[in-house]
C-alpha positions in Angstrom: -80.5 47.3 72.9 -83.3 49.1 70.8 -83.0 52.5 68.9 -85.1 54.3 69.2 -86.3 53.8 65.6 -84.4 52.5 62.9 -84.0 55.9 60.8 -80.4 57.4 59.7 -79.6 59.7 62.5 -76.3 60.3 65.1 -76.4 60.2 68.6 -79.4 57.9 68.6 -80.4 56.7 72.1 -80.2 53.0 72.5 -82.5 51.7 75.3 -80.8 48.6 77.1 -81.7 45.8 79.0 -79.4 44.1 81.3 -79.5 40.7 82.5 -77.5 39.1 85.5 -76.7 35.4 84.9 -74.0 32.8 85.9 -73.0 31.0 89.4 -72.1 33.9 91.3 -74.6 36.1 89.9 -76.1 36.6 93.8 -72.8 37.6 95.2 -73.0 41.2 93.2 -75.5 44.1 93.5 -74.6 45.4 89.8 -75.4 48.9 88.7 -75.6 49.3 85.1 -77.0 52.0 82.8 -80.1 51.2 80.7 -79.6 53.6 78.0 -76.8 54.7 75.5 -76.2 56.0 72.1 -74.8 55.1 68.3 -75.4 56.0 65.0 -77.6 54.9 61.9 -76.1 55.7 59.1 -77.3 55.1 55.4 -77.1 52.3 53.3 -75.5 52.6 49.8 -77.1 50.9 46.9 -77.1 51.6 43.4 -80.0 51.2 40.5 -79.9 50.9 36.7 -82.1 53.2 33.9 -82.1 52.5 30.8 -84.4 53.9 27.5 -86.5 51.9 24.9 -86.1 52.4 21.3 -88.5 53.9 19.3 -89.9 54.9 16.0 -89.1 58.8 14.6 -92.3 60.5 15.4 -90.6 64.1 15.5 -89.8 64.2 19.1 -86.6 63.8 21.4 -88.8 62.1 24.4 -87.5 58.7 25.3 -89.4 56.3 26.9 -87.5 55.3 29.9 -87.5 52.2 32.9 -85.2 51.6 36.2 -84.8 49.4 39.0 -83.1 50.0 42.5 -80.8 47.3 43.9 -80.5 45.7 47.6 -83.7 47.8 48.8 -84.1 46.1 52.7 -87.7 44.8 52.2 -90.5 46.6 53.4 -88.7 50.1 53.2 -90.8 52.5 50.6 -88.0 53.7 49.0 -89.3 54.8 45.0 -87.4 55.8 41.8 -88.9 58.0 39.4 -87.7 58.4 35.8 -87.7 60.7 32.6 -85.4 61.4 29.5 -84.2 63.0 26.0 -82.7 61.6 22.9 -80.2 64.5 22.1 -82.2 65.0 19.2 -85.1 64.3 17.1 -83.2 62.3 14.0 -82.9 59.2 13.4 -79.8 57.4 15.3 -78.6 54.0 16.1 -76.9 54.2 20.4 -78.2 57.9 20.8 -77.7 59.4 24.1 -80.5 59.4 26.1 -80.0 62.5 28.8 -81.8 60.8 32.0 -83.3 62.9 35.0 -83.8 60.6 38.0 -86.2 61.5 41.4 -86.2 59.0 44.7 -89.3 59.0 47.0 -90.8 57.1 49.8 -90.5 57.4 53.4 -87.3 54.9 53.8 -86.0 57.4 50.6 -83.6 59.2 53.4 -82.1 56.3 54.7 -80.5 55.4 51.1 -77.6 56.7 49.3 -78.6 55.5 46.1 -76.2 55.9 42.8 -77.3 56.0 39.0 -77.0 56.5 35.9 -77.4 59.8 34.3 -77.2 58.8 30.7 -78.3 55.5 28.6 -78.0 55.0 24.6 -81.5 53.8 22.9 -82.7 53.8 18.9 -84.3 56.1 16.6 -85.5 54.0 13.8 -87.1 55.0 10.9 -90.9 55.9 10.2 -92.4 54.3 7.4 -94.7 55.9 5.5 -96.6 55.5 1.9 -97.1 57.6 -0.3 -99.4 57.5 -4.3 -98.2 59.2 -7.7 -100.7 59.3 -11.0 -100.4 60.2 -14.2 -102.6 62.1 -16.5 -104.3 61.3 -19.8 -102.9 63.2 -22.7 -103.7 64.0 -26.7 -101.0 62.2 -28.7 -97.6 64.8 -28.8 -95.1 63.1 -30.4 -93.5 62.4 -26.4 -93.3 59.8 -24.2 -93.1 62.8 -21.3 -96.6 62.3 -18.8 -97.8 65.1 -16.2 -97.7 63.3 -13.2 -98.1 64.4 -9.5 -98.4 62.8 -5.9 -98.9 62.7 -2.2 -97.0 61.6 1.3 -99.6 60.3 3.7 -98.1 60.1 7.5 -95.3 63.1 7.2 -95.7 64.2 10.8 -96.4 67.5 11.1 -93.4 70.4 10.6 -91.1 67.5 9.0 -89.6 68.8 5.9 -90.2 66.1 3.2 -90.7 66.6 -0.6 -91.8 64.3 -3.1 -91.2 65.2 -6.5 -91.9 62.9 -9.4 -91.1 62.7 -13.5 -93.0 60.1 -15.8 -92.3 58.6 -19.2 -95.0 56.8 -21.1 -93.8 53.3 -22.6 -93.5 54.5 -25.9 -94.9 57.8 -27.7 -97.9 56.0 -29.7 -101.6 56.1 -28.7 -103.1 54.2 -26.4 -105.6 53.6 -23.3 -104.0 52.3 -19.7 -100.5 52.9 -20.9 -97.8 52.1 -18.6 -95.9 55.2 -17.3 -92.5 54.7 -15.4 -92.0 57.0 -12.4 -89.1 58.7 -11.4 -89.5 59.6 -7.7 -87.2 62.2 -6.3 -87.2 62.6 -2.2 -85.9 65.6 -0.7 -85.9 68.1 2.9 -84.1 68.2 6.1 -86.1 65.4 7.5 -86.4 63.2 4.7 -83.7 60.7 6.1 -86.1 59.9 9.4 -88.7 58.0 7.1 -88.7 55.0 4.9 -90.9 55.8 1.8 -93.1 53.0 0.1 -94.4 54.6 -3.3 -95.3 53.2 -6.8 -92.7 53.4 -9.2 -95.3 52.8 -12.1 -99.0 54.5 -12.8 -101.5 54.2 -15.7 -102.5 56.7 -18.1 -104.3 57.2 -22.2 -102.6 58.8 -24.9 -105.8 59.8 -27.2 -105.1 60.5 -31.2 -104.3 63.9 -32.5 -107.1 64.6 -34.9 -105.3 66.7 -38.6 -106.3 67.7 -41.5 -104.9 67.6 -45.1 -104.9 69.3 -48.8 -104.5 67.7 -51.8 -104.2 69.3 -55.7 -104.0 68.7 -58.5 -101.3 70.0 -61.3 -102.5 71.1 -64.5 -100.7 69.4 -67.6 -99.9 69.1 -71.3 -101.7 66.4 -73.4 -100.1 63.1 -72.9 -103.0 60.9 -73.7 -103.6 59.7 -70.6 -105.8 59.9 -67.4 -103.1 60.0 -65.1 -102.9 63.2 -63.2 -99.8 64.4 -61.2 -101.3 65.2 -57.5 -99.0 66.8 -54.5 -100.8 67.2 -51.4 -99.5 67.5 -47.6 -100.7 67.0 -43.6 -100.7 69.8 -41.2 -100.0 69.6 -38.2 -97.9 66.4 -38.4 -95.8 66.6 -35.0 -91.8 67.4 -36.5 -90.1 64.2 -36.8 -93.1 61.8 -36.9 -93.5 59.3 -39.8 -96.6 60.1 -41.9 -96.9 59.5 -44.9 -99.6 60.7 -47.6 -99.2 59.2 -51.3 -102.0 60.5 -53.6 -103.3 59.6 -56.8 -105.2 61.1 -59.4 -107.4 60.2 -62.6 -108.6 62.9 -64.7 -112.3 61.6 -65.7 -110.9 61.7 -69.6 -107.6 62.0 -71.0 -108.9 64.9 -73.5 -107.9 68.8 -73.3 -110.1 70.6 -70.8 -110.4 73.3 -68.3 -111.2 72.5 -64.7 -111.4 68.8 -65.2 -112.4 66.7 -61.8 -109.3 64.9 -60.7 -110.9 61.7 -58.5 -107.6 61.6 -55.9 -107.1 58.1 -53.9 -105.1 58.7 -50.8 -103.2 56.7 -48.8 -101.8 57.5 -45.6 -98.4 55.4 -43.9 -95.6 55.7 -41.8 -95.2 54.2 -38.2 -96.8 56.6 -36.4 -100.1 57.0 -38.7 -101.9 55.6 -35.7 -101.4 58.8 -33.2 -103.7 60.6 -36.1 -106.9 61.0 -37.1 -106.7 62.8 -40.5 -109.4 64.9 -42.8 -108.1 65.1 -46.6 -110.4 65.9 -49.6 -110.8 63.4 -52.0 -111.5 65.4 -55.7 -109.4 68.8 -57.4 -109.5 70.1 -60.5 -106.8 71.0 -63.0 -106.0 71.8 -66.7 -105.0 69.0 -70.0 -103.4 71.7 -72.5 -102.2 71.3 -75.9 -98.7 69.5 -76.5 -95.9 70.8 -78.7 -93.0 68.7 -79.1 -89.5 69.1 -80.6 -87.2 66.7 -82.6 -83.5 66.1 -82.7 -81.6 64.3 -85.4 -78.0 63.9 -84.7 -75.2 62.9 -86.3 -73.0 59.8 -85.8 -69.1 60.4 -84.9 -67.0 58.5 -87.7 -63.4 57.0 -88.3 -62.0 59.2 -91.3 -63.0 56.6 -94.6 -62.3 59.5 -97.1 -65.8 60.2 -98.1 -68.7 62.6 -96.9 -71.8 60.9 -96.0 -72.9 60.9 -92.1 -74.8 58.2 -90.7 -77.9 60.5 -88.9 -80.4 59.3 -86.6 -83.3 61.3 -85.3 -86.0 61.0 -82.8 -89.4 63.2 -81.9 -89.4 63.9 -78.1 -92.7 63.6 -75.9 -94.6 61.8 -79.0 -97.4 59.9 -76.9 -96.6 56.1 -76.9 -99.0 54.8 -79.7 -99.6 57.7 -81.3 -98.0 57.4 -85.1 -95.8 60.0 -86.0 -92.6 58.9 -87.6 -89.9 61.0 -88.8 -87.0 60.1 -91.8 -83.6 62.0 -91.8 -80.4 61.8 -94.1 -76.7 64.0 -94.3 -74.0 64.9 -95.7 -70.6 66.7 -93.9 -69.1 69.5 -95.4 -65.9 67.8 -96.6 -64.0 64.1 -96.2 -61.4 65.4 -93.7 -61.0 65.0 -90.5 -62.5 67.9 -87.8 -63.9 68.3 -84.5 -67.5 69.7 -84.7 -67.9 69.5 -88.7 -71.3 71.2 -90.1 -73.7 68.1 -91.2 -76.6 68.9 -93.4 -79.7 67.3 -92.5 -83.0 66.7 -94.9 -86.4 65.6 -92.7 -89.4 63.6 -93.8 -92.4 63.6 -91.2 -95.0 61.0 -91.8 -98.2 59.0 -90.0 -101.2 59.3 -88.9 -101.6 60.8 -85.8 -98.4 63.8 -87.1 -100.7 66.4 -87.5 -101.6 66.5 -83.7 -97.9 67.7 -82.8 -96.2 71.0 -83.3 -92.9 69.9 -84.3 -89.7 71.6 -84.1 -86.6 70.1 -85.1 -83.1 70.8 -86.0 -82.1 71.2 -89.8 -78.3 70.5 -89.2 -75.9 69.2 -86.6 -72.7 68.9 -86.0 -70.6 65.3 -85.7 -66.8 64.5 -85.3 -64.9 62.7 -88.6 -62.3 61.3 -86.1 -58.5 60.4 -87.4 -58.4 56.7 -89.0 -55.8 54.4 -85.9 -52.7 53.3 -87.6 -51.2 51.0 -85.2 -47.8 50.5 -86.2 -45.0 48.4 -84.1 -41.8 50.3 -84.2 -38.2 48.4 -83.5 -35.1 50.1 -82.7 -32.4 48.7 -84.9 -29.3 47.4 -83.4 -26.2 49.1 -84.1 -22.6 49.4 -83.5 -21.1 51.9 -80.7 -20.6 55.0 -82.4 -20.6 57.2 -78.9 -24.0 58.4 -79.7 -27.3 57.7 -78.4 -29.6 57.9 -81.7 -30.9 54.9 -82.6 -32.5 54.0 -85.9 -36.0 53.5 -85.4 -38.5 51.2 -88.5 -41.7 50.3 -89.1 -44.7 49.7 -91.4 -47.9 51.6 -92.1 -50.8 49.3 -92.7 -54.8 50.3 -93.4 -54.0 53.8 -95.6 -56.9 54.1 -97.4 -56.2 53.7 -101.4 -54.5 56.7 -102.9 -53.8 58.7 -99.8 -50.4 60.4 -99.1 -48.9 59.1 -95.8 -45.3 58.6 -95.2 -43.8 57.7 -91.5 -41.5 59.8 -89.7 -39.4 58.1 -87.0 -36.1 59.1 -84.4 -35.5 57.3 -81.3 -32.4 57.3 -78.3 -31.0 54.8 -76.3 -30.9 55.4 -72.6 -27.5 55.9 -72.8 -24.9 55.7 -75.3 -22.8 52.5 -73.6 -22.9 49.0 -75.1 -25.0 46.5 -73.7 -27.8 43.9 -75.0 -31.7 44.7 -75.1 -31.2 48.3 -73.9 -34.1 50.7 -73.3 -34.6 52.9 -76.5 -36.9 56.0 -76.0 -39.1 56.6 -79.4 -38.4 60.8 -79.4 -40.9 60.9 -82.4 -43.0 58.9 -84.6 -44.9 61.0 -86.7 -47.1 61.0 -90.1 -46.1 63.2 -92.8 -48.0 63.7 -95.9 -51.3 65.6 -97.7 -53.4 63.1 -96.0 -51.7 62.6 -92.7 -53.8 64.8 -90.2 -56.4 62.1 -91.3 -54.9 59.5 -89.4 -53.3 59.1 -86.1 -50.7 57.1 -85.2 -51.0 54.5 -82.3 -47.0 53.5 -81.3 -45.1 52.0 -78.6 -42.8 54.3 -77.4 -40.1 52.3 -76.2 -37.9 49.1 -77.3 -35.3 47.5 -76.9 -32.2 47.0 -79.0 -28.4 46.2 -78.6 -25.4 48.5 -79.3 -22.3 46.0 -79.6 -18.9 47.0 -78.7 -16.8 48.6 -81.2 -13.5 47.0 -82.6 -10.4 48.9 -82.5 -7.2 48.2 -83.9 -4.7 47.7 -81.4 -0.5 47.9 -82.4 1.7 46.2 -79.6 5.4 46.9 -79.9 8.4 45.7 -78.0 12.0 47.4 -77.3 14.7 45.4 -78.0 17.2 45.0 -75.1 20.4 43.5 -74.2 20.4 40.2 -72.5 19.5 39.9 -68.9 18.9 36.4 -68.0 14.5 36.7 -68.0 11.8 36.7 -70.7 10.5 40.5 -69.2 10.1 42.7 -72.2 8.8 46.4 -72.2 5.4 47.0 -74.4 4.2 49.9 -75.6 0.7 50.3 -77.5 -1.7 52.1 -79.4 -5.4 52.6 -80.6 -7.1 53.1 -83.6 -10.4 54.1 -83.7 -11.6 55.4 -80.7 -14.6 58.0 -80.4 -13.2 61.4 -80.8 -15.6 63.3 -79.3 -18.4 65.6 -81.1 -20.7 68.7 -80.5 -21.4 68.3 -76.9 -20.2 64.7 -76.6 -16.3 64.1 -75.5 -13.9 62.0 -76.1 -13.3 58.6 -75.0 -11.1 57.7 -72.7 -10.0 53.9 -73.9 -6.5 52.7 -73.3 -5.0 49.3 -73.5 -3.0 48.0 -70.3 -0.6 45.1 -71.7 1.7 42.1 -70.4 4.1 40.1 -72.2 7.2 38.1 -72.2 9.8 36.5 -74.9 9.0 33.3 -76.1 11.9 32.7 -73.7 15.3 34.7 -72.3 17.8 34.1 -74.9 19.6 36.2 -76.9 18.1 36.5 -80.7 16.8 38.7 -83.7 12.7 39.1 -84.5 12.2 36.8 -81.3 8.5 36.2 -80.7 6.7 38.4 -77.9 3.3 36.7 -76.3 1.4 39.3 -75.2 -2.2 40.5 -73.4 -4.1 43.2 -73.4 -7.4 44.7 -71.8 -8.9 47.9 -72.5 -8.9 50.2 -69.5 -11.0 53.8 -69.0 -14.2 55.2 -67.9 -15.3 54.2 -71.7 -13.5 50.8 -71.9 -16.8 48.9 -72.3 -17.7 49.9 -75.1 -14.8 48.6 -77.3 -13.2 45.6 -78.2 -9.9 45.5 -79.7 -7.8 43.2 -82.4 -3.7 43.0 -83.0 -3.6 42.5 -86.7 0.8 41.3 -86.5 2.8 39.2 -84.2 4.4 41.2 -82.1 8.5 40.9 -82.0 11.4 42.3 -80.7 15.5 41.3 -80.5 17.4 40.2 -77.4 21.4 41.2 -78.0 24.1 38.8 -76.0 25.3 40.6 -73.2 29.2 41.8 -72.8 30.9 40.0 -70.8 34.2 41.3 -69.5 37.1 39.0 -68.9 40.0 40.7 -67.3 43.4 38.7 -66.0 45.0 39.8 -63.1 48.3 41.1 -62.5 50.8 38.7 -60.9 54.6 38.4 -59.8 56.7 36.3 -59.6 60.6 35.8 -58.6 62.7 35.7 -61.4 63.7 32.2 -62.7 60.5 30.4 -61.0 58.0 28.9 -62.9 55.3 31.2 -64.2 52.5 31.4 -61.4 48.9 29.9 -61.9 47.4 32.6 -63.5 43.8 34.1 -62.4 40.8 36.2 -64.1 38.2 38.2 -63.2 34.4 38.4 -65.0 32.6 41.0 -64.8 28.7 42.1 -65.9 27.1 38.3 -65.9 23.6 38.0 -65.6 23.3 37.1 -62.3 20.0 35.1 -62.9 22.6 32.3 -64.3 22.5 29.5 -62.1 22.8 32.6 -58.9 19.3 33.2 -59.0 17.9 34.9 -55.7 20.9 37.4 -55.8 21.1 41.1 -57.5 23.8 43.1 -58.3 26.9 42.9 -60.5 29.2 40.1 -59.2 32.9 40.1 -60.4 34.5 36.4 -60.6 37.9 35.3 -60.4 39.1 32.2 -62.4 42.0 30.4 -63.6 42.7 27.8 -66.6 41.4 24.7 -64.6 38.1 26.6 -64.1 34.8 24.9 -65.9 33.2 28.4 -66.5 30.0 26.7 -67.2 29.5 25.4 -63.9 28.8 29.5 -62.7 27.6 30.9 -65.6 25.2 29.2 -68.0 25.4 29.5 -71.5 29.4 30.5 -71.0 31.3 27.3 -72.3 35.4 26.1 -72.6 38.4 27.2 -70.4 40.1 30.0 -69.9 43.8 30.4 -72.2 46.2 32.7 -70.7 48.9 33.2 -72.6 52.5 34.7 -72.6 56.0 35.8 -73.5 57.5 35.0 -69.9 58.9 31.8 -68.8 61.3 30.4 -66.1 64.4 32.0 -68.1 62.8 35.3 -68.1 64.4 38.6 -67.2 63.0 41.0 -64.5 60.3 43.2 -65.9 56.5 44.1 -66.6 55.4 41.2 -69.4 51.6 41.2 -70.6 49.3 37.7 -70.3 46.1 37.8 -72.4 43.5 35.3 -71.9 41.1 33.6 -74.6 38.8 30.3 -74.9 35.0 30.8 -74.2 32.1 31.3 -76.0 28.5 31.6 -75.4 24.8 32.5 -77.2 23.8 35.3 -74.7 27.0 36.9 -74.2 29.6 38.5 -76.5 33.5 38.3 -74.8 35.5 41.6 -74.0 38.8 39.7 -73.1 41.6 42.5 -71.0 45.1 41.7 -70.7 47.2 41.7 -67.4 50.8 42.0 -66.2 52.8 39.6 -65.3 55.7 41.3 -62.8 58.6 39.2 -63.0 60.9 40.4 -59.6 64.5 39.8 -60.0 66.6 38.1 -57.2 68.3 40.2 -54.7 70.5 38.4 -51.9 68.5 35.3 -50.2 65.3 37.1 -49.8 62.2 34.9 -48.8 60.9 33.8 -51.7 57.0 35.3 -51.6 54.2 32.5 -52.0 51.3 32.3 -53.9 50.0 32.2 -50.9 50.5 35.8 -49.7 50.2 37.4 -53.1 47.2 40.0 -52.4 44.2 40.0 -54.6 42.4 42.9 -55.7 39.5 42.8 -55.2 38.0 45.8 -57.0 36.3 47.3 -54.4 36.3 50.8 -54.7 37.4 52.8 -51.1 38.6 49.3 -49.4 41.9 48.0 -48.7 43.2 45.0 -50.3 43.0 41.6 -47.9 45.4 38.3 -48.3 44.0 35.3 -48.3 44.7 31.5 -48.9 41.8 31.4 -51.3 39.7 34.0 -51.1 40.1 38.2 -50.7 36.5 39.2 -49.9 34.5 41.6 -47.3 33.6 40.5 -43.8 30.5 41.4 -44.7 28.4 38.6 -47.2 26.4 41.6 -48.2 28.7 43.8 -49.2 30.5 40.4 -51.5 27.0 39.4 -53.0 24.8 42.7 -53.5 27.6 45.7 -54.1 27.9 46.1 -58.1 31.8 46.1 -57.9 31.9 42.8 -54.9 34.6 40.5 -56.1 34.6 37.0 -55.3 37.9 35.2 -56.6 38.9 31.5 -57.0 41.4 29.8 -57.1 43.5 26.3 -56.3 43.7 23.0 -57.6 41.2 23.0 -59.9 38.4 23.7 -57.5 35.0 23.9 -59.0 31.9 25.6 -57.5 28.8 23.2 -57.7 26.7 23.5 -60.3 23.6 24.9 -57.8 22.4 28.0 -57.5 23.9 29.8 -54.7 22.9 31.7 -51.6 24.9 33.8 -49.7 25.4 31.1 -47.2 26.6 28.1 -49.3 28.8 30.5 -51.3 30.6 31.2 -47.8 30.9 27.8 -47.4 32.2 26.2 -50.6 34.7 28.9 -51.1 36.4 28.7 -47.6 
């Protein structure tokens, strides 16, 4: 089959042509149609466009290139191209807006898809650009006009070139380097690269100046030498110029008008930037020269006499000229003064003295200043007395011969206590006499000296007392000579704490006391003290009561052992550790001086009753110890003799109760000893009793607790 032609279209005819073929082919008359009909429809292919880069040149044309794909050869099928950046700028992957046209005759037969946009460059435009720089007359500035131009701007682009320029340095001189400052600026300034010179050339030419210079007209001074002042106009502020000018007058006589030859010199480190006009003669005065004297007189150290050593001297007298002058004086008077009248007397003498007008002084004043008397002053060292004053000494040396000067001294310590080297404040040190204002007095005004401590007399005395076992003692004592106090000062308070104790505890008459003292008080330091007599006192035996007990007994026994008690022993004797007043019971077989020392012998009782004796009340007194610390007070008891009635039990020695005077407790039996439960209440109570008896038991001779006492006696 063949269409028709091969364009896109529907419905196409197809002419056909048929062919009969195979074996059997002749056995069949075949009708068959020779035409039919099918569509051409068209071919999809796509195609790419894509846009160049390009230098800014102030346009938003892009230059743009595509290609179609899978075109069947021979078909005239054509693409046509154009596009836009989406602006003029400058831009890296802009968007290029594309606008694509197909042609050709086969152009129908294609469904053809492309791009609409593609992404190309706008790169800079580099351009050039020239700045210069003007000559200028020497200002003092390094600031140079400069100006310049852009070559290549495109046309309507807004781009500014402004430029500043600073010469090197300020200082004259021909191609001098400028520096550039080039400033870019406008809306399109950022679509060109610039290339422009950042330095330029240009002369700084000297500033041309003038000057004046004059000179001053002056008194005679025999010389040439003329004082000149001259100055530049024009001389930029802050420059360094400098003009120095000299002068010569042509003589160095009086004159009117004289020429003054002037040398100038010009300096400073910018002289160079000027060119400077000065005149090179004035004309000034040489007048006539008076001159004055002065004679003065010398300032002296008082030496009791009038004369003045004077010196004078002619003022402006030209060096070389001769023209002396002689001066003498007297003060007033010998004494010291500020500003004393001097008389002077002037001789003027030489050559050249009658070309001066001389004025001088025909008296002055001088100072006759107060001889120095150094003296050393010493604070002499004293006893305390409660005072401050101290005595103060010294020696005047250098008085001239028959003046009348004496020394006047007082002087404190820093306070009135005793101690060695103390501070003493000089209060006044002072000349007195007709000649004293003449001098003054050159001191120290402190020293040092030592107030010692004062000695008092010290009594210590000592009560007697009554024997109590220990060497205590009680002291009493008192001062002599302490500071009583006077206008504005107080009394002392010194007192002397003591300690002592008996040579030892026994009983005697004028017994020696060892004592101690120190001085106590706010003022106690400042005294020592001495006790001019031993000091003694007495120690008087002690009484010590001996008291028998009552007893009984049956009428026509034996008499029974009988028993005592003692009462108001020291109890430091051999029962050291214990206080209180312990009452002892003993009977003849007792060594009393195993519990009490210094208590020696036996006990005696003795009475009228015996085995044979009647019923009744008989007394039994006791004797037989002595002692050095304690005089005996020996009571008698009863002896209660019971008579027999029937066969009464008989009572034992055993049973007969003890009293053991107690007050407010009952009486207690016991084999050996009637005593409180309570150890306390037998040691410690003033009244405790402690009674013993038997076979001639004896308590050690130890000092006792209340334990082993418990134990021995039961």
């Amino acid at each position: 089959g063949q269409f028709s032609d091969k364009q896109v279209g529907q419905g196409k005819t197809v002419t056909l042509s048929n062919s009969i073929s195979g074996i059997d082919a002749q056995n069949y008359s075949i009708q068959l149609n020779d035409t039919a009909t099918a569509d051409i429809t068209v071919k999809t292919i796509s195609g790419m466009v894509t846009a160049e880069n390009k230098v800014y040149d102030g346009k938003t044309n892009a230059t743009v290139s595509g290609s179609l794909l899978d075109v069947i050869a021979g078909d005239d099928v054509q693409l046509s191209s154009t596009g836009q950046f989406s602006d003029k700028q400058v831009g890296q992957g802009k968007t290029v807006t594309l606008s694509n046209s197909i042609s050709g005759i086969d152009a129908q037969n294609y469904s053809i898809q492309l791009n609409d946009t593609a992404t190309a460059d706008i790169t800079v435009k580099t351009i050039s650009g020239m700045v210069t720089a003007d000559n200028k007359v020497y200002d003092g500035k390094t600031n140079a006009t400069v100006s310049g131009s852009l070559l290549d701007v495109i046309a309507g682009d807004d781009v500014q070139l402004s430029s500043t320029g600073q010469f090197a340095t300020k200082d004259v001189g021909s191609n001098k380097t400028v520096t550039l400052t080039n400033q870019f600026s406008g809306a399109d300034l950022n679509n060109y690269s610039i290339q422009l010179n950042d330095t330029a050339t240009a002369d700084i030419t000297v500033k041309t100046i003038s000057g004046t210079v004059t000179a001053e007209n002056k008194v005679y001074d025999g010389k040439t030498n003329a004082t000149v002042s001259g100055s530049l106009l024009d001389v930029i502020a802050g420059d360094d110029v400098q003009l120095s000018s000299t002068g010569q007058f042509a003589t160095k006589d009086v004159g009117s008008n004289k020429t003054v030859t002037l040398t100038n010199q010009l300096s400073g480190a910018d002289l160079n930037n000027y060119s400077i006009q000065l005149n090179d003669t004035a004309t000034a005065d040489i007048t006539v020269k008076t001159i004055s004297g002065m004679v003065t007189a010398e300032n002296k150290v008082y030496d009791g006499k009038t004369n003045a050593t004077v010196s004078g001297s002619l003022l402006d007298v030209i060096a070389g000229d001769d023209v002396q002058l002689s001066s003498t004086g007297q003060f007033t008077s010998k004494n010291v003064g500020v500003g004393k009248s001097v008389n002077l007397i002037h001789t003027i003498s030489g050559a050249d003295a009658g070309n001066y007008d001389i004025t001088i002084n025909r008296t002055t004043r001088a100072n006759i200043i107060a001889k120095e008397i150094s003296v050393q002053l010493q604070a002499q060292d004293k006893i305390y007395d409660g005072s401050t004053s101290a005595l103060i000494t010294g020696n005047l040396t250098d008085i001239i011969a028959d003046d009348n000067v004496t020394l006047s001294t007082r002087g404190i310590f820093d306070d009135r206590n005793v101690g060695q080297d103390k501070t003493v404040t000089i209060t006044r040190a002072r000349l007195t006499g007709a000649d004293a204002t003449n001098y003054r007095l050159v001191n120290n005004t402190t020293t040092t000296a030592s107030i010692s401590p004062l000695e008092l007399r010290a009594t210590i005395t000592a009560e007697n007392k009554i024997y109590d076992g220990t060497q205590s003692v009680i002291l009493s004592a008192s001062l002599d000579g302490v500071f009583n106090g006077d206008e504005g000062q107080p009394a002392d308070t010194v007192y002397l704490l003591t300690q002592g104790a008996f040579a030892d505890k026994n009983a005697g008459q004028n017994k020696i006391v060892n004592v101690s003292g120190v001085l106590a008080g706010q003022d106690a330091h400042n005294y020592i003290f001495r006790v001019d007599a031993p000091t003694t006192a007495n120690i008087t035996p002690a009484t010590l009561v001996v008291a028998v007990n009552n007893s009984q007994k049956q009428q026509g026994q034996a008499n029974p052992r009988f028993s005592s008690s003692l009462n108001n022993f020291v109890v430091t004797d051999n029962l050291t550790g214990l206080s209180g007043n312990i009452i002892f019971a003993a009977d003849e077989n007792t060594n009393l001086a195993t519990l009490i020392a210094d208590v020696s012998g036996r006990l005696i009782f003795s009475t009228n009753a015996n085995a044979d004796s009647t019923a009744g009340d008989y007394t039994v007194s006791l004797s037989g110890l002595s002692s050095t610390n304690y005089q005996f007070a020996y009571q008698t008891g009863i002896l209660t003799v019971i008579p027999v009635t029937g066969t009464a039990e008989q009572p034992s020695i055993d049973s007969i109760p003890l009293r053991n005077n107690m007050p407010n407790k009952p009486e207690q039996t016991h084999p050996l000893v009637a005593q409180n439960t309570d150890i306390q209440d037998m040691m410690l109570n003033p009244l405790g009793l402690v009674v013993i008896e038997g076979d001639g038991m004896q308590l050690p001779n130890t000092v006792m607790s209340a334990n082993n006492i418990d134990d021995d006696v039961k």
